[in-house]
C-alpha positions as CSV (number, residue, x, y, z in Angstrom):
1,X,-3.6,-33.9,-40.6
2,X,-4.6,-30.3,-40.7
3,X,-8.4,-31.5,-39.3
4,X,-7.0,-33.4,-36.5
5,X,-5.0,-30.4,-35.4
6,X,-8.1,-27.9,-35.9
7,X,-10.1,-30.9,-33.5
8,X,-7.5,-30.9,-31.3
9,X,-7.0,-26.9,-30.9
10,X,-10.5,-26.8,-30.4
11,X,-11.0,-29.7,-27.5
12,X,-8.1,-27.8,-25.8
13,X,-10.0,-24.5,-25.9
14,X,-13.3,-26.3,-24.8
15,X,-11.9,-27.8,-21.9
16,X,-9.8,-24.1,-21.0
17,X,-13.4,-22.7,-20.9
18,X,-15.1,-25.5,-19.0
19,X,-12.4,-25.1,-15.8
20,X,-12.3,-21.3,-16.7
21,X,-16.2,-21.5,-16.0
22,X,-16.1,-23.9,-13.0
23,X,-13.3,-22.3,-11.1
24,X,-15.2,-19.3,-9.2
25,X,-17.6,-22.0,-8.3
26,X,-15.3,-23.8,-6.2
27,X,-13.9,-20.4,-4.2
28,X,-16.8,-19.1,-1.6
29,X,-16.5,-15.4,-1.0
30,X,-17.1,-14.4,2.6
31,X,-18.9,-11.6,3.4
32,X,-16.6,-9.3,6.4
33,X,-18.5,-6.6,8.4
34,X,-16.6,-3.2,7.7
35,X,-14.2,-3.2,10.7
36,X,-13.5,0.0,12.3
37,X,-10.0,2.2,11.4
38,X,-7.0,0.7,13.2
39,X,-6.1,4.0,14.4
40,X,-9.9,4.3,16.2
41,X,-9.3,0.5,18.1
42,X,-7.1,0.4,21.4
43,X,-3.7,-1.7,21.5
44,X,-5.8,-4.8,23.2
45,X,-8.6,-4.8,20.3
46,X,-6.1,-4.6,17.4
47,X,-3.3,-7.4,18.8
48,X,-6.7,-9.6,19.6
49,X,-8.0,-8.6,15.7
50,X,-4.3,-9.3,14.3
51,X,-4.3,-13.1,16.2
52,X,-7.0,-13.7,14.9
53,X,-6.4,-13.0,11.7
54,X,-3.1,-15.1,11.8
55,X,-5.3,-18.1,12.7
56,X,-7.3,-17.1,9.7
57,X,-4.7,-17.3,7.2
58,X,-2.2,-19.8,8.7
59,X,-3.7,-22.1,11.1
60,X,-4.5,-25.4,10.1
61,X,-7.6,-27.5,11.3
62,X,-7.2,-30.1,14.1
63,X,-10.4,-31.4,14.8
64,X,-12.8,-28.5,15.5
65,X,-10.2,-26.5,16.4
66,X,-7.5,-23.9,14.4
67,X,-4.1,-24.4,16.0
68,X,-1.4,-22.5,14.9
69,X,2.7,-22.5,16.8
70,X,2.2,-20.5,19.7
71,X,5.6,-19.0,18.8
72,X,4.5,-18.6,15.0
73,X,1.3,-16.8,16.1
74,X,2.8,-14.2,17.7
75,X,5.5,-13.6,15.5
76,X,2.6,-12.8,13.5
77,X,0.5,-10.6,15.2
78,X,3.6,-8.4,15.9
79,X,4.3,-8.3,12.5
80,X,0.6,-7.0,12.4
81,X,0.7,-4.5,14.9
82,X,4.4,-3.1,13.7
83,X,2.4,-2.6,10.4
84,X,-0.9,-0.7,12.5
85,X,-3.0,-3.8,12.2
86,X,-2.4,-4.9,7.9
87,X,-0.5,-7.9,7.1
C-alpha cells in the first residue's frame, strides 16, 4: 500500500513539473517600443494611445478585425486618460 502511494505521489509530481515546464511555452512575450512619458504626448496622442490599448486588452476578433462596443471603448479610454494614460 505504502508503494502504490509513493508511485502515486511521485506521477503527480511528474506531471506538476511537465505543465510547470510547458506553460511559458504556450504565452509569447511581445516585445513594446519604450513609449514616451504621458505627461510629454498631447491630449489627441494619449486618448488615441488609451483606445488602442482598450482594443488591446478587451476587443475580441471578428474576422480580421478587433471590435470592441463603441460605448465600452470609450468608457475605457476615459478611464485611461482620468488616470494620465495607465489603466
Amino acid at each position: 500500500m505504502k508503494t502504490v502511494r509513493i508511485l502515486i505521489a511521485a506521477g503527480f509530481a511528474v506531471c506538476q513539473l511537465s505543465v510547470a515546464q510547458a506553460a511559458p511555452a504556450r504565452h509569447h512575450a511581445k516585445a513594446r517600443a519604450p513609449s514616451a512619458p504621458a505627461a510629454a504626448q498631447s491630449s489627441e496622442a494619449r486618448y488615441h494611445a488609451c483606445l488602442v490599448e482598450a482594443f488591446r486588452r478587451f476587443g475580441w476578433h471578428y474576422g480580421e478585425r478587433v471590435v470592441l462596443y463603441s460605448d465600452f471603448a470609450v468608457t475605457q479610454a476615459d478611464f485611461c486618460m482620468r488616470n494620465g494614460g495607465h489603466y
